[in-house]
FIRO-934187 format. One record per residue (C-alpha): x, y, z. Coordinates in pm, whole numbers, padded with zeros to 5 digits, always signed. Layout:
N
XYZ...
This chain:
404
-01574+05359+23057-01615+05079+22785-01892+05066+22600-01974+04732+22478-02076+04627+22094-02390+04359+22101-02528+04151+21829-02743+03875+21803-02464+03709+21981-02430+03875+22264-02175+04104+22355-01893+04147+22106-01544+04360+22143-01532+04683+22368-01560+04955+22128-01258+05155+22353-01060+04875+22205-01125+05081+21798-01109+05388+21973-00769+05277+22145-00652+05190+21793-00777+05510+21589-00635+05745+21876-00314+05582+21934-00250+05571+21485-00368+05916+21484-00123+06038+21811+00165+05804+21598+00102+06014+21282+00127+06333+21426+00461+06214+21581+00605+06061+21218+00518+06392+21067+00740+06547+21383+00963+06308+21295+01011+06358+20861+01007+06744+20934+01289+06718+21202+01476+06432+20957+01441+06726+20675+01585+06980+20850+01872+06783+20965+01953+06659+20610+01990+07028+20515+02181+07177+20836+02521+07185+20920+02417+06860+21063+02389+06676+20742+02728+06488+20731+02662+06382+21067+02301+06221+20983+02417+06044+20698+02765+05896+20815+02586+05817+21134+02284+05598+20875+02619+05440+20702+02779+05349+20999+02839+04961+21099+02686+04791+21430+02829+04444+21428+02738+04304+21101+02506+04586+20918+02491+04940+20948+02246+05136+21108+02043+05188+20831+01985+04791+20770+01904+04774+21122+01639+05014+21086+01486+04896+20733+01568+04477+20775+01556+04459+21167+01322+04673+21340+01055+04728+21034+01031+04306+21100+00840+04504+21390+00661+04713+21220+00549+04407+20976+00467+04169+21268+00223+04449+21397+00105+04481+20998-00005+04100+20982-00158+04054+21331-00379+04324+21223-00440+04178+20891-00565+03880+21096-00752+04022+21349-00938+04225+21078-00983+03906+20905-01133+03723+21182-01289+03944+21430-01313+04315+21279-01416+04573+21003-01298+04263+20753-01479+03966+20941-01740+03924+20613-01778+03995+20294-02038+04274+20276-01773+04399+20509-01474+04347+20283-01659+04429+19938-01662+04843+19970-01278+04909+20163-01113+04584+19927-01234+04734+19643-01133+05086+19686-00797+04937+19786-00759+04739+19456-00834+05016+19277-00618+05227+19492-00332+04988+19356-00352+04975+19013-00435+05318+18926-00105+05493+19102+00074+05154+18957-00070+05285+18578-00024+05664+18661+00398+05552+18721+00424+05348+18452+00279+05581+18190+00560+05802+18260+00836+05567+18346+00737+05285+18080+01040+05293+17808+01286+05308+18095+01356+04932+18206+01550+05019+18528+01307+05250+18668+01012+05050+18608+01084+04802+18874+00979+05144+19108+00599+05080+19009+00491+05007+19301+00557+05303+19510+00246+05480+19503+00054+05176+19520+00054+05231+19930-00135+05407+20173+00029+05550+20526-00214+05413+20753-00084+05631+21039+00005+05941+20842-00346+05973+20746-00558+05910+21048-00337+06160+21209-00434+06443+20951-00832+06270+21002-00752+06328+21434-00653+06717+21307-01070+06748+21209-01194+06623+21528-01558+06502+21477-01629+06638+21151-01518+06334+21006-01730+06048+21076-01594+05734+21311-01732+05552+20968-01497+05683+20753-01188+05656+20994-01327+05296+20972-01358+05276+20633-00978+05428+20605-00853+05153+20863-00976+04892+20689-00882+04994+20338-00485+05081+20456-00489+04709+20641-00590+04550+20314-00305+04799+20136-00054+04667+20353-00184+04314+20278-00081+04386+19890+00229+04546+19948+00363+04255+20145+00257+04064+19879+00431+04282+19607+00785+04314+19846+00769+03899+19884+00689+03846+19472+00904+04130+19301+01127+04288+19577+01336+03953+19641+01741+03920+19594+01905+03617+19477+01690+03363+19657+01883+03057+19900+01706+02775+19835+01893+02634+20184+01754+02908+20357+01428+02926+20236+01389+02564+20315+01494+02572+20680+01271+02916+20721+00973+02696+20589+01040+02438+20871+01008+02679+21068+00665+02840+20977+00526+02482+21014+00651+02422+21328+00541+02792+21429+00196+02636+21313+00234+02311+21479+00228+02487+21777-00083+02667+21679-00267+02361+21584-00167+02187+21926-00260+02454+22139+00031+02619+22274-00102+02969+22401+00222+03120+22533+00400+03361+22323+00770+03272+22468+00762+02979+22213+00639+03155+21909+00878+03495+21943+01159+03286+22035+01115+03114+21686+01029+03434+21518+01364+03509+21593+01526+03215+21394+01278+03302+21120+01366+03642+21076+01773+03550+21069+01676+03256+20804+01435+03480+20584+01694+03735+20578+01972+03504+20460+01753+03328+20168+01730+03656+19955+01365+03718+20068+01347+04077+20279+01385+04060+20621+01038+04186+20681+00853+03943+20592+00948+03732+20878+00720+03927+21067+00420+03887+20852+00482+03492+20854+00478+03465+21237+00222+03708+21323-00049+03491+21093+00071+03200+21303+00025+03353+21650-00328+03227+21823-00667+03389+21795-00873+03178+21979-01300+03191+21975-01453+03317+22322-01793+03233+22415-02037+03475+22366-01815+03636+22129-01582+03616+21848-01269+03586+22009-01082+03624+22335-00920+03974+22415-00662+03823+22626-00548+03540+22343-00178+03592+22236-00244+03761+21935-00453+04028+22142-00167+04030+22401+00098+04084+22147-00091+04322+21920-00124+04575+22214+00225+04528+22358+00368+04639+21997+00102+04922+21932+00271+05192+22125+00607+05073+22048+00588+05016+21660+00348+05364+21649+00575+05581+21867+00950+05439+21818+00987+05248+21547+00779+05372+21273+00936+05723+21357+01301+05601+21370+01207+05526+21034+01058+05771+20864+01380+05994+21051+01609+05768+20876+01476+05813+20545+01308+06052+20504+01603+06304+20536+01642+06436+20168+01921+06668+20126+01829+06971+19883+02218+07049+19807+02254+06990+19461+01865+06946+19380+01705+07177+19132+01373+07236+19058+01407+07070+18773+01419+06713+18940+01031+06792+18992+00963+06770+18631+01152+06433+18643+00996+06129+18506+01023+05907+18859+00933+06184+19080+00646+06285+18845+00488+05883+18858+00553+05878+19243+00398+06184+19296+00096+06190+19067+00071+05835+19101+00002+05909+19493-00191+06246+19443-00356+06183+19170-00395+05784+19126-00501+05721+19503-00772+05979+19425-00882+05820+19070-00899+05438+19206-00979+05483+19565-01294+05687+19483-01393+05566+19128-01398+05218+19290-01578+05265+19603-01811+05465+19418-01901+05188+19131-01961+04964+19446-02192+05224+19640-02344+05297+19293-02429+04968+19171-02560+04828+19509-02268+04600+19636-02225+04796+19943-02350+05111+20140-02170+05478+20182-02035+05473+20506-02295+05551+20785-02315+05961+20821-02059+06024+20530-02110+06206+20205-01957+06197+19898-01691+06517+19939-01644+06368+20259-01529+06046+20050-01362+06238+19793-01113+06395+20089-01070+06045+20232-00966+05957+19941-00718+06154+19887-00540+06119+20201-00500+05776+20095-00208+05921+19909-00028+05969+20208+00245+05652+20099+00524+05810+20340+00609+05433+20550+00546+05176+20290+00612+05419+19975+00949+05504+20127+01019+05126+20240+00942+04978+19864+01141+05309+19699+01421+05156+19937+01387+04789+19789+01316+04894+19412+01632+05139+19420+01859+04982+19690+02179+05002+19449+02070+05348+19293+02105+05639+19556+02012+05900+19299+01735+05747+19199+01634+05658+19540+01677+06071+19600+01424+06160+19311+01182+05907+19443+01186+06062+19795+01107+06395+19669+00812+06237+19502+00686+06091+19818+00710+06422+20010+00542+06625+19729+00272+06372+19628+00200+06344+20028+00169+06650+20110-00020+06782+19809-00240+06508+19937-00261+06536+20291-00341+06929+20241-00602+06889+19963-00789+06629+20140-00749+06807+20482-00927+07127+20301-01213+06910+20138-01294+06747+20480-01273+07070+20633-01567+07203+20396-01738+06910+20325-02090+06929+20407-02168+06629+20663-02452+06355+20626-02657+06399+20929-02985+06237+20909-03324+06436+20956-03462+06461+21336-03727+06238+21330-04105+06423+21290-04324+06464+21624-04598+06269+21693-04918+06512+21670
Protein backbone atom coordinates (compact mmCIF):
# COMPACT_ATOMS: atom_id res chain seq x y z
CA UNK A 1 0.00 0.00 0.00
CA UNK A 2 1.28 3.61 -0.82
CA UNK A 3 1.30 5.95 1.56
CA UNK A 4 1.01 9.36 0.29
CA UNK A 5 3.33 12.60 1.32
CA UNK A 6 0.95 15.93 1.81
CA UNK A 7 1.91 19.48 2.15
CA UNK A 8 0.29 22.59 1.95
CA UNK A 9 -0.10 21.55 -1.58
CA UNK A 10 -1.80 18.73 -1.48
CA UNK A 11 -0.63 15.44 -2.05
CA UNK A 12 2.99 15.13 -3.13
CA UNK A 13 5.05 11.79 -4.33
CA UNK A 14 4.11 8.24 -2.91
CA UNK A 15 6.59 7.68 -0.32
CA UNK A 16 6.86 3.67 -1.75
CA UNK A 17 8.40 5.54 -4.60
CA UNK A 18 11.88 6.48 -1.75
CA UNK A 19 11.32 3.30 -0.32
CA UNK A 20 11.43 1.62 -3.91
CA UNK A 21 14.68 3.54 -4.39
CA UNK A 22 16.50 2.89 -0.89
CA UNK A 23 15.50 -0.94 -1.12
CA UNK A 24 16.30 -1.56 -4.63
CA UNK A 25 20.26 0.56 -3.99
CA UNK A 26 20.52 -1.36 -0.90
CA UNK A 27 19.46 -5.08 -2.71
CA UNK A 28 22.11 -3.62 -5.73
CA UNK A 29 24.88 -3.19 -3.09
CA UNK A 30 24.65 -6.34 -1.57
CA UNK A 31 24.84 -7.84 -5.14
CA UNK A 32 28.16 -5.52 -6.21
CA UNK A 33 29.77 -6.70 -3.05
CA UNK A 34 28.75 -10.49 -4.45
CA UNK A 35 30.04 -9.35 -7.36
CA UNK A 36 33.95 -7.66 -6.26
CA UNK A 37 34.30 -10.79 -3.90
CA UNK A 38 33.54 -13.30 -6.79
CA UNK A 39 35.79 -10.84 -9.35
CA UNK A 40 38.65 -11.31 -6.45
CA UNK A 41 38.63 -14.72 -6.28
CA UNK A 42 38.70 -15.23 -9.91
CA UNK A 43 41.69 -12.87 -10.38
CA UNK A 44 43.59 -15.18 -7.99
CA UNK A 45 42.36 -18.81 -9.22
CA UNK A 46 43.49 -20.88 -11.81
CA UNK A 47 40.96 -18.81 -13.56
CA UNK A 48 42.95 -15.69 -13.72
CA UNK A 49 44.35 -15.86 -17.33
CA UNK A 50 41.01 -16.55 -18.43
CA UNK A 51 39.39 -13.28 -16.68
CA UNK A 52 41.86 -11.06 -17.91
CA UNK A 53 42.36 -12.23 -21.67
CA UNK A 54 38.64 -12.50 -21.73
CA UNK A 55 38.60 -8.18 -20.32
CA UNK A 56 41.36 -7.69 -23.29
CA UNK A 57 39.57 -9.33 -25.80
CA UNK A 58 38.09 -7.35 -29.01
CA UNK A 59 34.16 -7.16 -29.88
CA UNK A 60 34.05 -5.32 -33.15
CA UNK A 61 35.88 -2.18 -32.57
CA UNK A 62 36.86 -2.18 -28.60
CA UNK A 63 37.43 -4.81 -26.27
CA UNK A 64 35.34 -5.91 -23.66
CA UNK A 65 36.66 -3.89 -21.16
CA UNK A 66 35.84 -0.47 -23.16
CA UNK A 67 32.52 -1.81 -23.61
CA UNK A 68 32.02 -2.11 -20.06
CA UNK A 69 33.79 1.28 -18.82
CA UNK A 70 32.82 3.69 -22.25
CA UNK A 71 29.53 1.83 -23.29
CA UNK A 72 27.43 0.47 -20.67
CA UNK A 73 28.66 2.91 -17.62
CA UNK A 74 26.93 5.70 -20.36
CA UNK A 75 24.07 3.65 -18.47
CA UNK A 76 25.03 3.88 -15.39
CA UNK A 77 25.65 7.86 -15.95
CA UNK A 78 22.25 8.42 -17.66
CA UNK A 79 20.62 6.87 -14.43
CA UNK A 80 23.33 9.27 -12.35
CA UNK A 81 21.92 12.59 -14.00
CA UNK A 82 18.16 11.81 -14.11
CA UNK A 83 18.56 11.46 -10.50
CA UNK A 84 20.57 14.52 -10.15
CA UNK A 85 17.50 16.16 -11.73
CA UNK A 86 14.81 14.69 -10.13
CA UNK A 87 16.55 15.51 -6.78
CA UNK A 88 16.92 18.90 -8.08
CA UNK A 89 13.41 19.46 -8.92
CA UNK A 90 11.14 17.31 -7.01
CA UNK A 91 13.18 15.56 -4.03
CA UNK A 92 15.53 15.62 -0.90
CA UNK A 93 17.40 18.60 -3.11
CA UNK A 94 14.17 20.58 -4.24
CA UNK A 95 15.36 23.81 -1.80
CA UNK A 96 17.93 25.14 -0.24
CA UNK A 97 17.41 24.44 3.48
CA UNK A 98 17.23 21.10 1.80
CA UNK A 99 20.50 21.26 -0.09
CA UNK A 100 22.54 23.34 2.66
CA UNK A 101 23.31 20.22 5.29
CA UNK A 102 23.93 16.96 2.47
CA UNK A 103 25.89 19.76 -0.20
CA UNK A 104 27.94 20.73 2.37
CA UNK A 105 29.01 17.52 3.83
CA UNK A 106 29.59 16.50 0.20
CA UNK A 107 31.97 19.46 -0.50
CA UNK A 108 33.73 18.77 2.30
CA UNK A 109 33.65 15.13 1.57
CA UNK A 110 35.65 16.23 -1.67
CA UNK A 111 38.30 18.20 -0.73
CA UNK A 112 39.44 16.58 2.33
CA UNK A 113 40.18 12.88 0.65
CA UNK A 114 41.45 15.25 -2.46
CA UNK A 115 44.11 16.95 0.41
CA UNK A 116 44.63 13.59 2.33
CA UNK A 117 46.07 12.13 -1.56
CA UNK A 118 47.88 14.87 -2.39
CA UNK A 119 49.84 15.24 0.85
CA UNK A 120 51.30 11.99 0.10
CA UNK A 121 51.46 11.95 -3.62
CA UNK A 122 52.39 15.82 -4.06
CA UNK A 123 56.21 15.77 -5.47
CA UNK A 124 55.22 13.03 -7.87
CA UNK A 125 53.72 14.82 -11.10
CA UNK A 126 52.35 11.62 -12.76
CA UNK A 127 50.52 10.36 -9.88
CA UNK A 128 48.95 13.47 -8.92
CA UNK A 129 46.54 13.53 -11.74
CA UNK A 130 44.95 10.34 -9.38
CA UNK A 131 43.60 13.07 -6.82
CA UNK A 132 40.48 12.57 -7.28
CA UNK A 133 39.87 9.06 -6.38
CA UNK A 134 38.74 9.26 -2.98
CA UNK A 135 36.83 12.24 -3.63
CA UNK A 136 33.64 9.70 -4.34
CA UNK A 137 31.11 8.05 -2.48
CA UNK A 138 29.46 4.43 -3.63
CA UNK A 139 26.00 5.34 -3.38
CA UNK A 140 24.91 1.69 -3.62
CA UNK A 141 27.76 0.09 -1.73
CA UNK A 142 26.77 1.98 1.22
CA UNK A 143 23.05 1.84 1.55
CA UNK A 144 23.54 -1.82 1.18
CA UNK A 145 25.84 -2.05 4.38
CA UNK A 146 22.90 0.76 5.96
CA UNK A 147 19.95 -2.27 4.65
CA UNK A 148 22.49 -4.85 6.81
CA UNK A 149 21.16 -2.64 10.23
CA UNK A 150 17.61 -2.83 9.48
CA UNK A 151 15.81 -0.02 11.42
CA UNK A 152 18.42 1.04 13.66
CA UNK A 153 19.42 3.46 11.27
CA UNK A 154 17.02 6.12 10.74
CA UNK A 155 15.03 6.52 7.11
CA UNK A 156 16.63 10.25 7.81
CA UNK A 157 19.94 9.35 7.54
CA UNK A 158 19.54 6.85 4.54
CA UNK A 159 18.08 10.19 3.24
CA UNK A 160 20.62 12.25 4.21
CA UNK A 161 23.22 9.54 2.56
CA UNK A 162 21.09 9.59 -0.79
CA UNK A 163 21.20 12.94 -1.16
CA UNK A 164 24.80 13.60 -0.26
CA UNK A 165 26.15 10.52 -2.83
CA UNK A 166 23.69 12.25 -5.70
CA UNK A 167 25.41 15.56 -5.17
CA UNK A 168 28.98 13.39 -5.12
CA UNK A 169 28.21 12.04 -8.33
CA UNK A 170 27.24 15.55 -9.51
CA UNK A 171 31.12 16.59 -8.76
CA UNK A 172 32.68 13.71 -10.09
CA UNK A 173 31.04 14.14 -13.45
CA UNK A 174 32.17 17.39 -13.24
CA UNK A 175 35.84 16.44 -12.37
CA UNK A 176 35.84 13.33 -15.30
CA UNK A 177 34.40 16.18 -17.99
CA UNK A 178 37.19 19.08 -16.69
CA UNK A 179 40.43 16.94 -15.94
CA UNK A 180 39.76 13.34 -17.21
CA UNK A 181 39.49 14.44 -21.04
CA UNK A 182 41.92 13.05 -24.03
CA UNK A 183 42.96 15.07 -26.87
CA UNK A 184 39.73 16.94 -27.46
CA UNK A 185 38.00 16.98 -31.45
CA UNK A 186 36.88 20.15 -31.85
CA UNK A 187 34.67 18.47 -35.01
CA UNK A 188 33.23 16.25 -32.69
CA UNK A 189 32.54 18.26 -29.93
CA UNK A 190 30.78 20.62 -32.20
CA UNK A 191 28.39 18.17 -33.85
CA UNK A 192 27.76 16.53 -30.14
CA UNK A 193 26.71 20.17 -29.09
CA UNK A 194 24.11 20.24 -31.98
CA UNK A 195 22.96 17.63 -30.70
CA UNK A 196 22.30 18.54 -26.97
CA UNK A 197 20.36 21.55 -28.40
CA UNK A 198 18.31 19.77 -30.50
CA UNK A 199 17.85 17.10 -27.56
CA UNK A 200 16.59 20.42 -25.81
CA UNK A 201 14.62 21.71 -28.63
CA UNK A 202 12.61 18.92 -28.22
CA UNK A 203 12.23 19.57 -24.57
CA UNK A 204 11.26 23.12 -25.00
CA UNK A 205 8.56 22.12 -27.73
CA UNK A 206 7.02 19.52 -25.89
CA UNK A 207 7.87 16.29 -27.24
CA UNK A 208 7.02 13.74 -24.35
CA UNK A 209 8.04 10.46 -26.02
CA UNK A 210 11.28 9.01 -25.18
CA UNK A 211 11.83 7.17 -28.77
CA UNK A 212 13.11 10.64 -29.96
CA UNK A 213 15.38 11.54 -27.15
CA UNK A 214 17.22 7.81 -26.73
CA UNK A 215 17.42 7.54 -30.33
CA UNK A 216 19.59 10.79 -30.23
CA UNK A 217 21.31 9.78 -27.11
CA UNK A 218 22.66 7.30 -29.21
CA UNK A 219 24.38 9.70 -31.76
CA UNK A 220 25.52 11.65 -28.71
CA UNK A 221 27.20 9.03 -27.01
CA UNK A 222 29.17 7.84 -30.50
CA UNK A 223 30.06 11.79 -31.03
CA UNK A 224 31.15 12.44 -27.28
CA UNK A 225 33.21 9.45 -27.46
CA UNK A 226 35.04 10.44 -30.64
CA UNK A 227 35.82 14.23 -29.46
CA UNK A 228 38.26 13.10 -26.61
CA UNK A 229 35.57 13.76 -23.89
CA UNK A 230 34.68 10.17 -21.98
CA UNK A 231 32.05 8.33 -23.25
CA UNK A 232 30.06 8.71 -20.11
CA UNK A 233 29.20 11.78 -20.14
CA UNK A 234 26.84 11.36 -22.93
CA UNK A 235 24.60 10.02 -20.52
CA UNK A 236 24.67 12.83 -18.08
CA UNK A 237 23.99 15.36 -21.09
CA UNK A 238 20.78 13.57 -22.24
CA UNK A 239 19.35 12.57 -19.06
CA UNK A 240 19.25 16.58 -17.94
CA UNK A 241 17.44 17.01 -21.23
CA UNK A 242 14.76 14.32 -20.81
CA UNK A 243 11.18 15.95 -19.56
CA UNK A 244 10.03 16.50 -16.00
CA UNK A 245 6.93 18.01 -16.39
CA UNK A 246 4.74 19.91 -13.24
CA UNK A 247 1.44 17.91 -12.23
CA UNK A 248 -1.31 19.59 -10.59
CA UNK A 249 -1.58 19.25 -7.15
CA UNK A 250 1.92 18.30 -7.07
CA UNK A 251 5.38 18.83 -8.14
CA UNK A 252 5.64 16.76 -10.98
CA UNK A 253 4.06 13.92 -12.92
CA UNK A 254 5.15 10.24 -12.01
CA UNK A 255 4.41 9.03 -15.38
CA UNK A 256 6.60 12.01 -17.30
CA UNK A 257 9.54 10.48 -19.32
CA UNK A 258 12.06 11.15 -16.97
CA UNK A 259 9.95 9.12 -14.28
CA UNK A 260 9.36 6.44 -16.98
CA UNK A 261 12.95 6.14 -17.86
CA UNK A 262 14.41 6.50 -14.38
CA UNK A 263 12.48 3.30 -13.26
CA UNK A 264 13.03 1.28 -16.43
CA UNK A 265 16.99 1.70 -15.79
CA UNK A 266 16.84 1.24 -11.89
CA UNK A 267 16.84 -2.48 -11.84
CA UNK A 268 18.94 -2.78 -14.81
CA UNK A 269 21.84 -0.26 -14.04
CA UNK A 270 21.55 -1.58 -10.03
CA UNK A 271 21.52 -5.33 -10.80
CA UNK A 272 23.52 -5.79 -14.28
CA UNK A 273 25.44 -3.18 -15.08
CA UNK A 274 26.88 -1.67 -12.08
CA UNK A 275 27.92 -5.35 -11.13
CA UNK A 276 29.42 -6.23 -14.57
CA UNK A 277 31.47 -3.50 -13.51
CA UNK A 278 32.68 -3.69 -10.42
CA UNK A 279 33.42 -7.75 -11.75
CA UNK A 280 35.47 -6.28 -14.40
CA UNK A 281 37.58 -4.25 -12.30
CA UNK A 282 37.63 -4.98 -9.44
CA UNK A 283 39.56 -8.31 -9.99
CA UNK A 284 43.09 -7.52 -8.45
CA UNK A 285 45.48 -10.25 -8.83
CA UNK A 286 47.74 -10.74 -5.57
CA UNK A 287 50.60 -12.70 -7.64
CA UNK A 288 53.45 -10.62 -7.39
CA UNK A 289 51.95 -8.09 -4.69
CA UNK A 290 53.71 -7.70 -1.40
CA UNK A 291 52.71 -6.21 1.55
CA UNK A 292 54.79 -3.69 0.96
CA UNK A 293 52.59 -2.06 -1.87
CA UNK A 294 50.34 -1.10 1.28
CA UNK A 295 52.85 1.26 2.55
CA UNK A 296 52.89 2.73 -1.02
CA UNK A 297 52.42 6.35 -1.53
CA UNK A 298 49.14 5.97 -4.08
CA UNK A 299 47.57 3.25 -2.21
CA UNK A 300 48.22 5.08 1.11
CA UNK A 301 46.27 8.62 -0.42
CA UNK A 302 43.47 6.35 -1.91
CA UNK A 303 43.00 4.59 1.05
CA UNK A 304 43.29 7.15 3.84
CA UNK A 305 41.98 9.62 1.62
CA UNK A 306 38.62 7.37 1.58
CA UNK A 307 38.87 6.11 5.28
CA UNK A 308 40.06 8.75 6.76
CA UNK A 309 39.20 12.02 4.55
CA UNK A 310 35.42 10.99 3.92
CA UNK A 311 35.28 10.80 7.73
CA UNK A 312 37.19 14.31 8.41
CA UNK A 313 35.03 16.41 5.69
CA UNK A 314 31.80 14.58 5.63
CA UNK A 315 31.34 15.01 9.42
CA UNK A 316 33.39 18.19 10.26
CA UNK A 317 31.17 19.86 7.60
CA UNK A 318 27.80 18.72 8.39
CA UNK A 319 28.58 19.33 11.83
CA UNK A 320 29.74 23.23 11.42
CA UNK A 321 26.31 23.47 9.56
CA UNK A 322 24.17 21.67 12.41
CA UNK A 323 26.38 23.66 14.86
CA UNK A 324 26.09 27.05 13.65
CA UNK A 325 22.30 26.89 12.80
CA UNK A 326 22.23 26.51 8.90
CA UNK A 327 20.46 23.30 9.07
CA UNK A 328 19.00 20.59 11.50
CA UNK A 329 20.52 16.91 12.49
CA UNK A 330 18.59 14.64 10.65
CA UNK A 331 15.16 13.82 12.30
CA UNK A 332 15.79 10.79 15.01
CA UNK A 333 19.66 10.67 14.35
CA UNK A 334 22.49 11.30 16.73
CA UNK A 335 25.77 12.25 16.38
CA UNK A 336 27.64 8.52 16.46
CA UNK A 337 24.91 7.70 14.33
CA UNK A 338 26.40 10.57 11.95
CA UNK A 339 29.85 9.76 12.68
CA UNK A 340 29.15 5.94 11.16
CA UNK A 341 27.33 7.50 8.20
CA UNK A 342 30.02 9.17 7.64
CA UNK A 343 32.26 6.89 7.29
CA UNK A 344 30.55 4.68 4.97
CA UNK A 345 30.76 7.50 2.73
CA UNK A 346 34.17 6.08 2.08
CA UNK A 347 32.81 3.35 0.33
CA UNK A 348 34.33 4.92 -3.40
CA UNK A 349 34.24 1.25 -4.99
CA UNK A 350 32.02 2.45 -8.60
CA UNK A 351 33.16 5.94 -9.14
CA UNK A 352 36.68 5.54 -7.22
CA UNK A 353 37.42 2.58 -9.46
CA UNK A 354 35.93 4.37 -12.71
CA UNK A 355 38.19 7.75 -12.15
CA UNK A 356 41.42 5.32 -10.99
CA UNK A 357 40.57 3.88 -14.61
CA UNK A 358 40.67 7.44 -16.36
CA UNK A 359 43.62 8.98 -14.20
CA UNK A 360 45.83 5.73 -14.88
CA UNK A 361 44.44 4.38 -18.22
CA UNK A 362 48.12 4.02 -19.75
CA UNK A 363 49.69 2.86 -16.32
CA UNK A 364 48.48 -0.76 -15.35
CA UNK A 365 50.74 -0.86 -12.33
CA UNK A 366 49.71 2.05 -11.08
CA UNK A 367 46.19 1.37 -11.83
CA UNK A 368 46.96 -2.10 -9.61
CA UNK A 369 48.21 -0.06 -6.46
CA UNK A 370 45.22 2.18 -6.73
CA UNK A 371 42.78 -0.78 -6.66
CA UNK A 372 44.22 -2.14 -3.61
CA UNK A 373 43.64 1.22 -2.09
CA UNK A 374 40.04 1.20 -2.97
CA UNK A 375 39.44 -2.28 -1.48
CA UNK A 376 41.35 -1.49 1.77
CA UNK A 377 40.11 2.10 2.31
CA UNK A 378 36.41 0.54 1.60
CA UNK A 379 36.36 -1.94 3.60
CA UNK A 380 38.14 -0.44 6.59
CA UNK A 381 35.26 1.88 6.05
CA UNK A 382 32.34 -0.07 5.46
CA UNK A 383 33.32 -2.26 8.72
CA UNK A 384 34.11 0.69 11.04
CA UNK A 385 31.03 2.49 10.23
CA UNK A 386 28.91 -0.75 10.21
CA UNK A 387 30.25 -1.28 14.03
CA UNK A 388 29.53 2.45 15.09
CA UNK A 389 25.91 2.21 13.72
CA UNK A 390 25.59 -1.00 15.27
CA UNK A 391 26.31 0.65 18.85
CA UNK A 392 25.25 3.91 18.35
CA UNK A 393 22.78 4.97 20.77
CA UNK A 394 19.53 6.15 18.71
CA UNK A 395 17.65 9.61 19.06
CA UNK A 396 14.22 8.66 20.02
CA UNK A 397 12.25 11.45 21.36
CA UNK A 398 10.59 11.34 24.95
CA UNK A 399 6.85 9.83 25.11
CA UNK A 400 4.94 12.68 25.57
CA UNK A 401 3.75 13.32 29.58
CA UNK A 402 -0.02 12.29 30.54
CA UNK A 403 -2.51 14.59 31.05
CA UNK A 404 -3.39 14.45 34.97
Amino acid sequence: MQHEIYDRRGPRRPLSVIREFLDNAASGGLVLMGAAALAILVANSPLAPTYFAALKAYVGPLSVSHWINDALMALFFLLVGLEIKREMIDGQLGSWSRRILPGVAAVGGMAVPAVIFLAFNWNDPLVVRGWAIPTATDIAFSLGVLSLLGNRVPTSLKLFLTALAIIDDLGAVIIIALFYTGDLSVPYLALAAGVVIALFSMNRLGVMRLTPYLLLGLVLWYLVFKSGVHATIAGVLLAITIPLRPAPGRPDDITSPLHQLEHGLQKWVTFLVIPIFGFANAGVSFAGLSLGVLGDDLTLGVALGLLVGKLVGVFGSAWLVIRFRLADMPMGAGTFQLVGVSLLCGIGFTMSLFIGLLAFADYPHLQEEVKVGILFGSLLAGILGYSILRVAPRDVPPPPARNG
